[in-house]
Each structure stands twice: as C-alpha cells, then as structure tokens.
C-alpha positions in Angstrom: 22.6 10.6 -52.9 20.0 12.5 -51.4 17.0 11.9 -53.9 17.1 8.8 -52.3 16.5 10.4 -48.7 13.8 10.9 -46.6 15.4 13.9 -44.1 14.7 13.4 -40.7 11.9 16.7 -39.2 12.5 17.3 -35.8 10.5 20.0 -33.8 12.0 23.2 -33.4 11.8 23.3 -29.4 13.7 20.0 -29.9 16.2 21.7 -32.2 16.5 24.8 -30.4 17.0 22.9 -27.1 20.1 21.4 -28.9 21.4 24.3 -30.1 21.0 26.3 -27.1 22.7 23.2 -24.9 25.2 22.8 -27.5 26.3 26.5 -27.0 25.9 26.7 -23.2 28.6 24.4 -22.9 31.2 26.0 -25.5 31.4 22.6 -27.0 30.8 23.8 -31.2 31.7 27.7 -30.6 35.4 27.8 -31.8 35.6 23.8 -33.5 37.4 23.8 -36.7 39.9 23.8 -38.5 40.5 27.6 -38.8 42.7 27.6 -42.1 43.2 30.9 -43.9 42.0 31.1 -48.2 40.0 33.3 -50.4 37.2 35.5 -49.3 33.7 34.1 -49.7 30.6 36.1 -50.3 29.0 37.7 -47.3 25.3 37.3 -46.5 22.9 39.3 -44.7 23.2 38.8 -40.8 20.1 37.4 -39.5 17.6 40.3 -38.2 16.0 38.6 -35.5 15.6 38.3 -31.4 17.6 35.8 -29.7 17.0 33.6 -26.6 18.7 35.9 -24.3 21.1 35.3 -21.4 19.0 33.0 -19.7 16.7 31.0 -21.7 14.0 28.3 -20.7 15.1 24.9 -22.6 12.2 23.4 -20.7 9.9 25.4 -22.3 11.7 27.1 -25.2 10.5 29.7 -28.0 11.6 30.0 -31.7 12.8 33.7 -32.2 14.3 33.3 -36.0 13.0 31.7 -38.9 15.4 28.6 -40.6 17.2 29.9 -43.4 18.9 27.0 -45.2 17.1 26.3 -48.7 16.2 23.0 -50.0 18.6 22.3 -52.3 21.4 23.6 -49.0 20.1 21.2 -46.7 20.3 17.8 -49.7 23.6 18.6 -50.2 23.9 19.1 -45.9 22.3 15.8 -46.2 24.8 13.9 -48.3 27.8 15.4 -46.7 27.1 14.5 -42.8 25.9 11.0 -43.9 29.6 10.9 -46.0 31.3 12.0 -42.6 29.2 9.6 -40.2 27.9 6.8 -42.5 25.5 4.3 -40.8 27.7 1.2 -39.0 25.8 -1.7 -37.9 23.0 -0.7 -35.6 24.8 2.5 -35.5 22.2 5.3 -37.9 23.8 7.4 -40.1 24.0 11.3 -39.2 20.9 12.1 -41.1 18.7 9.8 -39.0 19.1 11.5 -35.7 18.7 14.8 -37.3 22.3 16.5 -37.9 21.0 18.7 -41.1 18.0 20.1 -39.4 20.6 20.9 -36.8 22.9 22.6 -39.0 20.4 24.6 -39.8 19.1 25.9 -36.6 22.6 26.4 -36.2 23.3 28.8 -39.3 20.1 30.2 -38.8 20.7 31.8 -35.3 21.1 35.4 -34.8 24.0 35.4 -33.2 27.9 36.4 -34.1 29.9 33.2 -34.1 26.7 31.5 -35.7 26.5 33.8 -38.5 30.1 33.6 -39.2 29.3 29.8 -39.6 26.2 30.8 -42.2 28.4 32.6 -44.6 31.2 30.2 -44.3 28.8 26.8 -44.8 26.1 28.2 -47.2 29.3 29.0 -49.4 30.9 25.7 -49.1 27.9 24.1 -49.9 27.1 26.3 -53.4 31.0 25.6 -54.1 30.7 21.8 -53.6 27.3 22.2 -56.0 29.3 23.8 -58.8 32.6 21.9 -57.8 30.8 18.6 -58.8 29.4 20.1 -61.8 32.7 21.1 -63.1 33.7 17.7 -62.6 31.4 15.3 -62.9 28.2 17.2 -64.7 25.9 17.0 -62.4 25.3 19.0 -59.2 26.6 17.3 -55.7 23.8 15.8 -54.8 23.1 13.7 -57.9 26.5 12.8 -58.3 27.5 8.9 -56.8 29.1 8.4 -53.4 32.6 7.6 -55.1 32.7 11.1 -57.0 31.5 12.9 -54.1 34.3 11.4 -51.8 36.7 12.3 -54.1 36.0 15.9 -53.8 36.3 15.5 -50.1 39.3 13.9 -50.7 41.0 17.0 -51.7 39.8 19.3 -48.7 39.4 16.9 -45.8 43.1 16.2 -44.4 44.6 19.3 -43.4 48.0 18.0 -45.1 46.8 16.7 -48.6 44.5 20.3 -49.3 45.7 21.5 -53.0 46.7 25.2 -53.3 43.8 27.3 -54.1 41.2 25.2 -51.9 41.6 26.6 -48.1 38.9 28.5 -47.9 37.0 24.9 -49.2 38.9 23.2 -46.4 37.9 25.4 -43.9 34.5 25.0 -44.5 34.7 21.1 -44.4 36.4 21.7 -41.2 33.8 23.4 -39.8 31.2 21.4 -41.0 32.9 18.3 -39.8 33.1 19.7 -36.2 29.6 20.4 -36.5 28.4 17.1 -37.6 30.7 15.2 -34.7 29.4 17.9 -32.3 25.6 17.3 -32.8 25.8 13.4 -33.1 27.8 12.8 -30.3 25.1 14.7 -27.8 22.4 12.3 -29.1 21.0 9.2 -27.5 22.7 7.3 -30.1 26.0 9.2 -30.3 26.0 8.7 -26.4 25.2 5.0 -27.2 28.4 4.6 -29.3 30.7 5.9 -27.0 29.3 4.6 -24.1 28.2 7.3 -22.1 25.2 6.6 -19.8 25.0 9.9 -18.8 23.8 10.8 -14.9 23.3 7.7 -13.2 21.9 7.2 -9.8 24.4 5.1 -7.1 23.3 2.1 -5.2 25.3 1.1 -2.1 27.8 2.7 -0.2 30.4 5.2 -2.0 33.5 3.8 -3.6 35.0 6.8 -3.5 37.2 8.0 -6.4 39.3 5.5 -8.8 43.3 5.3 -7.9 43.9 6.8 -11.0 41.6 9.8 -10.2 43.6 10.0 -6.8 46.5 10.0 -8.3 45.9 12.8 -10.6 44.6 15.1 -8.2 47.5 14.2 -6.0 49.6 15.9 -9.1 47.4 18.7 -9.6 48.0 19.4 -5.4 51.5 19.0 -5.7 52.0 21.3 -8.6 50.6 23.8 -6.9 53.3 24.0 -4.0 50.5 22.5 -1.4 50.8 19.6 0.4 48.9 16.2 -0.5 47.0 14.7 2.6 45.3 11.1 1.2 41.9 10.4 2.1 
C-alpha cells in the first residue's frame, strides 16, 4: 500500500539518461504483450521538443515536463513493487526508482512513448475504479491480497477473463517496463550477475569452446568454410 511509501526522487538528467539508454538500445520499444480489447480513451500527445537524433547523455537536458499525477504514480508505485517485490538484500522496484521511470517514460514526446501514455494512464484509472468496485476502496488503499487478486485475472496471458484484454495488455506493458528499467540498474545487474565492462589482466584466453563452436555453425550455415583458430 503506497501510504506507507516514501517514492524514491531521482534527478531528471539521471532519469532522462535512462530513458534515452533504454531506447538507444531497442530494449523497451516493442516489449509486451500486444493483446487486442476495447478502445481506451485517448489523451493529448505531448507538445514538446525532444532530445534529437543525437543527444548528450553526458550532459543531458529536460525538453518535456512529467506528466503522471500523484495519485497515477501511488498506484505505479504499488504495482512495480507487486511485480518485483523486495527479496533478501535484493530492494524492491520502488527503491531504485522504476515509477519515476515510468514516468519519464510516458511523458516523452515521442510515438511509441505516447502510445504507452494512453495505454498505462488508462490501466492505472481502470485498476483505481476496478478495486473500488470490488473491494471499496481505490487500489492503493486496498491490502496486498486484494490487489493481487486483480492481477490475477489479467497477468497470465491464458487465465485473462473475456472482457479484460485491453486490461491485460496494459499489465503487459507495464510488466515489460518494470523488468526493463530494473534490470539496467546497479542492483538489477547485481542480481543477475552482470559486471558489466571489465578490464582483462594477463594474456587473452581467447573465446570459450562453446563460443567456437557456435560460430563454427553460424560459418557453416552460410555455405563458407570453417578454418579454427
């Protein structure tokens, strides 16, 4: 419950730096589910200057303001930290900043990002009214075991009741989102073991067998010839 939250703030040049990596790489643009359902409202498209083709992530500036509400980024809150809980000394998705991510995210002026705005700030006001029909309250001040069971019935892809694909999608994409942003932190790197660029001591080892052996493959299913090193 997010009344019991203090949300991480991160700098904007931090945030934008993110985003901007985080769509350099194509790793969030076309994440998702991509189910079909009703058609949500549409909002206005952000009217605002982007980064360009080449921006500086050294030194970056903040073209667009952050649209997501407060009451949008409590629920945002609640859901990520429902998705990537806190495990052992692993921190939940709120304390490396997911939510002020999402919002740069929905908040940029761009096409795919502002498909992502209408589609998320939706899903959020339906999981609001969604817990209000169900359990009185709004999402936020509902417990962890009634929120959950909302997600139960739009999370898995074969269990979605009829009438809720358009809520799926949206959990879809906010899903992606969250795994997206956490895994290019420090800590999400920490959990999966990546140690990132590393400098080599010694002489060269050259590449694994299995490496080898795969680009021996790759050679041969080309018509070439493979010559070992």
């Amino acid at each position: 419950m997010t009344d019991m939250k203090t949300l991480i703030t991160i700098d904007r040049r931090v945030t934008l730096k993110w985003l901007m990596g985080a769509m350099a790489v194509g790793q969030l643009a076309a994440c998702g589910d991509g189910a079909k359902g009703i058609s949500w409202p549409e909002l206005e498209a952000i009217k605002a200057q982007g980064v360009g083709k080449d921006p500086d992530l050294l030194n970056p500036v903040v073209p667009w303001p952050l649209t997501m509400t407060a009451a949008e980024l409590a629920i945002t809150a609640d859901l990520v930290d429902l998705i990537l809980p806190a495990e052992g000394d692993l921190p939940a998705a709120t304390k490396v900043g997911v939510p002020a991510f999402i919002n740069e995210w929905v908040s940029a002026p761009y096409e795919d990002q502002h498909k992502d705005r209408v589609l998320i700030v939706n899903g959020l006001a339906w999981l609001d009214e969604e817990s209000k029909v169900r359990n009185g309250v709004g999402f936020t001040q509902a417990d962890a075991s009634a929120q959950k069971k909302i997600l139960d019935d739009i999370a898995f892809k074969d269990k979605v009741k009829v009438g809720l694909e358009k809520p799926a999608e949206f959990f879809g994409r906010i899903r992606s989102l969250t795994l997206g942003a956490y895994y290019t932190t420090s800590e999400g790197w920490a959990e999966i073991g990546y140690m990132g660029n590393t400098p080599g001591t010694g002489d060269y080892a050259g590449p694994t067998p299995e490496a080898l052996t795969h680009i021996k493959g790759v050679i041969e299913g080309m018509g070439l010839t493979y010559t070992a090193p």
